[in-house]
C-alpha positions as semicolon CSV with decimal commas, in nm:
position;residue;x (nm);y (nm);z (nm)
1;X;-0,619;2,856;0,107
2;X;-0,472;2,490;0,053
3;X;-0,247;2,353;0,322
4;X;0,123;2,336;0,279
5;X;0,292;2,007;0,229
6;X;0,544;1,920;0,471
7;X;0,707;1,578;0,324
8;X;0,665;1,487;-0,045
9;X;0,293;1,586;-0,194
10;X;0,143;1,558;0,207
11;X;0,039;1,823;0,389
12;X;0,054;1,769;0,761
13;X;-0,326;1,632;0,799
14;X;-0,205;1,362;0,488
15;X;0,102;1,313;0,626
16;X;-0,095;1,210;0,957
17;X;-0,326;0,970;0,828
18;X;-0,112;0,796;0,653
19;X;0,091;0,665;0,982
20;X;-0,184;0,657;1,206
21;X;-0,207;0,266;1,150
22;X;-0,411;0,285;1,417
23;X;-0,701;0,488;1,313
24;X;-0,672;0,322;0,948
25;X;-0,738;-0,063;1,049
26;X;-1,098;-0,058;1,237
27;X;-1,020;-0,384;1,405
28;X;-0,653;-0,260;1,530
29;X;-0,756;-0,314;1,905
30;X;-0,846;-0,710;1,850
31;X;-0,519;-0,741;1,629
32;X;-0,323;-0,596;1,959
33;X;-0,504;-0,811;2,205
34;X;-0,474;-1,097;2,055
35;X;-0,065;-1,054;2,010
36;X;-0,080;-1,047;2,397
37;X;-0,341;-1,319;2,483
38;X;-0,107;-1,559;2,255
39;X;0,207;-1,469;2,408
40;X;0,064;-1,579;2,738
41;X;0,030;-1,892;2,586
42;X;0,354;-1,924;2,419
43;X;0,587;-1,812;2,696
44;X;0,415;-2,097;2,861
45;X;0,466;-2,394;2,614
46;X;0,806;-2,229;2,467
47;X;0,969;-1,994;2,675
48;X;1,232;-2,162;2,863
49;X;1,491;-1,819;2,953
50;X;1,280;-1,524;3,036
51;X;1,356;-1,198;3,146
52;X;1,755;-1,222;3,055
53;X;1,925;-0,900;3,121
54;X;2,148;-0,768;2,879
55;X;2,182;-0,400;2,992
56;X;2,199;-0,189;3,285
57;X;1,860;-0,083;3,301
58;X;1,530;-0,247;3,412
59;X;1,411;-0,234;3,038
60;X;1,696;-0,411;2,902
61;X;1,551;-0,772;2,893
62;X;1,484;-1,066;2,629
63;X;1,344;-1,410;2,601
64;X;1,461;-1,671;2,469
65;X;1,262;-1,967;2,307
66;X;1,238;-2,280;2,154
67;X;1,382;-2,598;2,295
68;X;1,688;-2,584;2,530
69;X;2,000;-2,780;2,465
70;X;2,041;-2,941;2,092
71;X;2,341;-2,843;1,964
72;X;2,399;-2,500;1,794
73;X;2,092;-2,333;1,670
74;X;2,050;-2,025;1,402
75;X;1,907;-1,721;1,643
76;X;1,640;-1,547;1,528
77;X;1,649;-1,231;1,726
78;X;1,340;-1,012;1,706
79;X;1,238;-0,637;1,763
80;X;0,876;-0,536;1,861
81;X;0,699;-0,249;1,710
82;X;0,516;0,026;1,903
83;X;0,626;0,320;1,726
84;X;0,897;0,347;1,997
85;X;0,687;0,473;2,219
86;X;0,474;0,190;2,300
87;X;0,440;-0,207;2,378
88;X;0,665;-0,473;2,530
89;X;0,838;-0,762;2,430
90;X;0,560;-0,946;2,617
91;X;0,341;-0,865;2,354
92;X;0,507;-1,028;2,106
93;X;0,610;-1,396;2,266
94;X;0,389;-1,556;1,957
95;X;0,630;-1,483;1,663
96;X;0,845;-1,795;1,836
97;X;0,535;-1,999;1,762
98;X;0,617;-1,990;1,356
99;X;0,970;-2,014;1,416
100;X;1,073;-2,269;1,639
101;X;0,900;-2,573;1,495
102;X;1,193;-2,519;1,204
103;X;1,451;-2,538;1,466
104;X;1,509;-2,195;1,533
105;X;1,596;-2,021;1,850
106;X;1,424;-1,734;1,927
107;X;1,541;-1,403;2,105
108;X;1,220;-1,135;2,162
109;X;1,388;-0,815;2,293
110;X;1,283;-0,549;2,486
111;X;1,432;-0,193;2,534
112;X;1,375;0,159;2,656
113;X;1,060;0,335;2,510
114;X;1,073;0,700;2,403
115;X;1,034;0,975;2,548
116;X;1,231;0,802;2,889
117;X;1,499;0,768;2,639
118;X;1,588;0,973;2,292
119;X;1,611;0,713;1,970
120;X;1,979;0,725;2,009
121;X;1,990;0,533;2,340
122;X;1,717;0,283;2,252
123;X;1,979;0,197;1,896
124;X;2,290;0,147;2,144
125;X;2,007;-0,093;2,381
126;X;1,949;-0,284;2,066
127;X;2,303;-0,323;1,954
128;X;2,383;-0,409;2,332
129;X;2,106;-0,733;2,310
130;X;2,259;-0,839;1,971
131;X;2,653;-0,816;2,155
132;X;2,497;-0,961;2,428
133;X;2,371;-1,241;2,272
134;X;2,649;-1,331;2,089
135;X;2,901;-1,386;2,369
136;X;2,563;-1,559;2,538
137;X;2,389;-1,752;2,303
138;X;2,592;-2,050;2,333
139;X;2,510;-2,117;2,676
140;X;2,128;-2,158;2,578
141;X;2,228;-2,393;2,255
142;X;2,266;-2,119;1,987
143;X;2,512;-2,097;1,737
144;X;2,671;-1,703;1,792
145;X;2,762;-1,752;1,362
146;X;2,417;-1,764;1,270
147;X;2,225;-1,462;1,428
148;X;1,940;-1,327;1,193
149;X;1,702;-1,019;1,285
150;X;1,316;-0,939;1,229
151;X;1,090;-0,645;1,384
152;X;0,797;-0,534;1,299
153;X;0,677;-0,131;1,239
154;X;0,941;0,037;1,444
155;X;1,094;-0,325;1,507
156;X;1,180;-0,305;1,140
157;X;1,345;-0,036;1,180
158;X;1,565;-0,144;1,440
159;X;1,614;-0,468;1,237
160;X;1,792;-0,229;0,925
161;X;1,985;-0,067;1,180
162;X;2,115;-0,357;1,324
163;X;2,189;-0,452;0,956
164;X;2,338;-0,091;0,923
165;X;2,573;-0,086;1,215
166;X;2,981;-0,162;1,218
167;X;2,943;-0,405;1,540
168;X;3,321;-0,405;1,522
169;X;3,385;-0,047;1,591
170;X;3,172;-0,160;1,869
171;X;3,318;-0,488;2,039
172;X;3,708;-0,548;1,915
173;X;3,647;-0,955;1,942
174;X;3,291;-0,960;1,711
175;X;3,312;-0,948;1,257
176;X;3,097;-0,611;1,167
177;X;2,886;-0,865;1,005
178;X;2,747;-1,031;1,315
179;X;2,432;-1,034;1,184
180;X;2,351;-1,230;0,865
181;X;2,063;-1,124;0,784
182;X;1,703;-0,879;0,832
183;X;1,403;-0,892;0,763
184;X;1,172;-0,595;0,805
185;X;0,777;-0,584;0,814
186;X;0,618;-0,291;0,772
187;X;0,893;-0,152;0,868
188;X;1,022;0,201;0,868
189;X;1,343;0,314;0,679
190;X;1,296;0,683;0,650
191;X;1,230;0,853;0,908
192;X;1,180;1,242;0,749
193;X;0,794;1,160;0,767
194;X;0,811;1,057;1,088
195;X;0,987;1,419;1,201
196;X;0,705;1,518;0,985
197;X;0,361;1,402;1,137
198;X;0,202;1,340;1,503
199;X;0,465;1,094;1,611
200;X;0,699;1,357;1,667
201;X;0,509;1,555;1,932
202;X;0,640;1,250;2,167
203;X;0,943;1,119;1,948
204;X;1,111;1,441;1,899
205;X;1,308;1,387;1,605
206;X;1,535;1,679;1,496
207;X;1,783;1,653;1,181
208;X;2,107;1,501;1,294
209;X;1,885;1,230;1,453
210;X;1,711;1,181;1,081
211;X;2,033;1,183;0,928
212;X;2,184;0,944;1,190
213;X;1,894;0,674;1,231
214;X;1,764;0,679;0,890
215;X;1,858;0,324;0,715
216;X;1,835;0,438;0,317
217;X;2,068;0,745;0,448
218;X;2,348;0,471;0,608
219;X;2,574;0,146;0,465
220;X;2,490;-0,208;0,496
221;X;2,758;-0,382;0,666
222;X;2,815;-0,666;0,519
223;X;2,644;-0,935;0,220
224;X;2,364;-1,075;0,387
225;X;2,005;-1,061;0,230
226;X;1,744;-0,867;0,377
227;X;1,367;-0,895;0,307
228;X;1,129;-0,600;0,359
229;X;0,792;-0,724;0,371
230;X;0,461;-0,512;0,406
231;X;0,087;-0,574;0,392
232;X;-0,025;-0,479;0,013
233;X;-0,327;-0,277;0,228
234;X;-0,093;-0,092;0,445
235;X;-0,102;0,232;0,181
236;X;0,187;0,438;-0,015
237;X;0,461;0,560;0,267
238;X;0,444;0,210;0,370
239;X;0,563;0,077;0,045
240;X;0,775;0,355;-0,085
241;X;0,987;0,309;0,303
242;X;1,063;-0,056;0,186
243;X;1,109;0,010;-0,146
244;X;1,337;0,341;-0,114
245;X;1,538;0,091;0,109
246;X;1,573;-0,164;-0,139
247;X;1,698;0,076;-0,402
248;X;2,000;0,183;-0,201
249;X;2,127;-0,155;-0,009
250;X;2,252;-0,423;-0,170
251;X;2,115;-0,819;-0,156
252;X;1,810;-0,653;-0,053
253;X;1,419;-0,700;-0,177
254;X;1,109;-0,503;-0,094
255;X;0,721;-0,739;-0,108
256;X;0,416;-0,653;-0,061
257;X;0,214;-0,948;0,057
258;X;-0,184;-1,014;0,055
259;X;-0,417;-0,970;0,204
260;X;-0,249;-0,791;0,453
261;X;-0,275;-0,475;0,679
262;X;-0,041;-0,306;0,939
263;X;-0,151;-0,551;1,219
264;X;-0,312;-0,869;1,068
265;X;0,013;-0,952;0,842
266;X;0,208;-0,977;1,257
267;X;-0,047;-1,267;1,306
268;X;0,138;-1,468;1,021
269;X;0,442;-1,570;1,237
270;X;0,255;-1,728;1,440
271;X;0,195;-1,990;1,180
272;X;0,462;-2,218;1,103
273;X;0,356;-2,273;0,736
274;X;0,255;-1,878;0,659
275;X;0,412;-1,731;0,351
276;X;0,585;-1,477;0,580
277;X;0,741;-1,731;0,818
278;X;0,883;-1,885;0,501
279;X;1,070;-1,625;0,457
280;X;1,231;-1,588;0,738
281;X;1,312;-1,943;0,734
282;X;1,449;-1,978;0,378
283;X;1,676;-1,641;0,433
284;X;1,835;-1,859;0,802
285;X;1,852;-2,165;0,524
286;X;1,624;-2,378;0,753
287;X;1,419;-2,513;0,468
């Protein structure tokens, strides 16, 4: 008897394999340790506001990096990945390393994991470190006007929602077009499959939060461009999630980009002259 798909043409053990990024890329484990071994290094050259609280919980933290004072400075605010369930904004210090050398400031946020929160508070954390930052930023010689996002994996996805959320309805004194711009890698639009597969035994992901969290189901607020990258060996869900997304928003573009995987293409943004710090520097118009 032939399984029974559950999303698309994947049956549950298909569906599986195809987001267990983990299992796919044999050297996953040196990929993550290096991510944290670097940020060691690069809170210690760069970092110069750690551990900035922007919420009420512990969990609600960010860094900020680059070179203090300056004048006003385009933000690059940044998500981690972890499926939601896993790492720490510690973990991903490095991506300032690519960044800052073009005059960027960098914000690396943390938040709430799932399952101590459901996806609906870890959005509103998110949203909170983007409000946060723009009444803040100033203070640490950023320009509030110019705020773009990134995230990586689940970090991508928070980057769309930031893209996809009325910050207006949410703060009377901000535009809903606070932030000017996203861009996703490998990042994760759609998240049916993800109700779908093994992530959801600790995500637990019903309908209404599909429906509600889902960026090709929700409007883009505003013009600004957004760039969905992925690794051209990440497989099919990972380039149909960017490309469904770029179908349905506006200004937007979906690339795959070689030689990639799920885990090497992060090491990129460490690199000031990678093809994927380019563009996140020609979308803030640093170039």
């Amino acid at each position: 008897m032939t399984d029974p798909t559950v999303f698309r043409q994947y049956t549950r053990a298909e569906l599986d394999a195809e987001y267990d990024n983990r299992a796919k890329v044999s050297e996953s484990a040196v990929h993550i340790a290096w991510y944290t071994e670097r940020s060691v290094a690069t809170r210690a050259h760069l970092g110069f506001a750690l551990d900035l609280s922007y919420g009420e919980s512990h969990e609600e933290t960010l860094d900020l990096f680059g070179v203090a004072g300056g004048g006003h400075k385009p933000v690059h605010i940044f998500f981690h990945g972890g499926y939601w369930r896993a790492m720490h904004k510690d973990d991903f210090s490095f991506v300032a390393d690519g960044l800052a050398p073009h005059g960027a400031l960098i914000a690396v946020v943390n938040y709430t994991l799932i399952p101590t929160v459901d996806m609906a508070r870890l959005i509103d954390e998110c949203r909170r470190s983007v409000l946060w930052l723009y009444h803040n930023v100033s203070a640490y010689g950023g320009d509030p006007d110019q705020m773009y996002v990134s995230g990586h994996s689940a970090g991508g996805h928070i980057a769309a929602m930031m893209m996809a959320t009325d910050f207006a309805a949410l703060d009377a004194n901000v535009s809903n077009d606070i932030v000017k711009g996203a861009c996703g890698i490998s990042g994760l639009y759609d998240l049916e499959p993800i109700r779908q597969c093994f992530l959801n035994e600790v995500l637990g992901l019903d309908d209404v939060a599909v429906a509600s969290f889902s960026p090709v189901l929700l409007e883009k607020h505003g013009n600004g461009p957004v760039e969905l990258i992925h690794g051209d060996a990440e497989g099919d869900e990972f380039a149909r999630q960017s490309n469904d997304l770029a179908n349905v928003w506006d200004n937007t573009r979906a690339k795959p980009m070689a030689p990639f995987d799920h885990f090497s293409i992060m090491r990129e943004l460490a690199r000031d002259d990678s093809e994927l710090t380019g563009q996140i520097v020609s979308m803030m118009g640093l170039d």
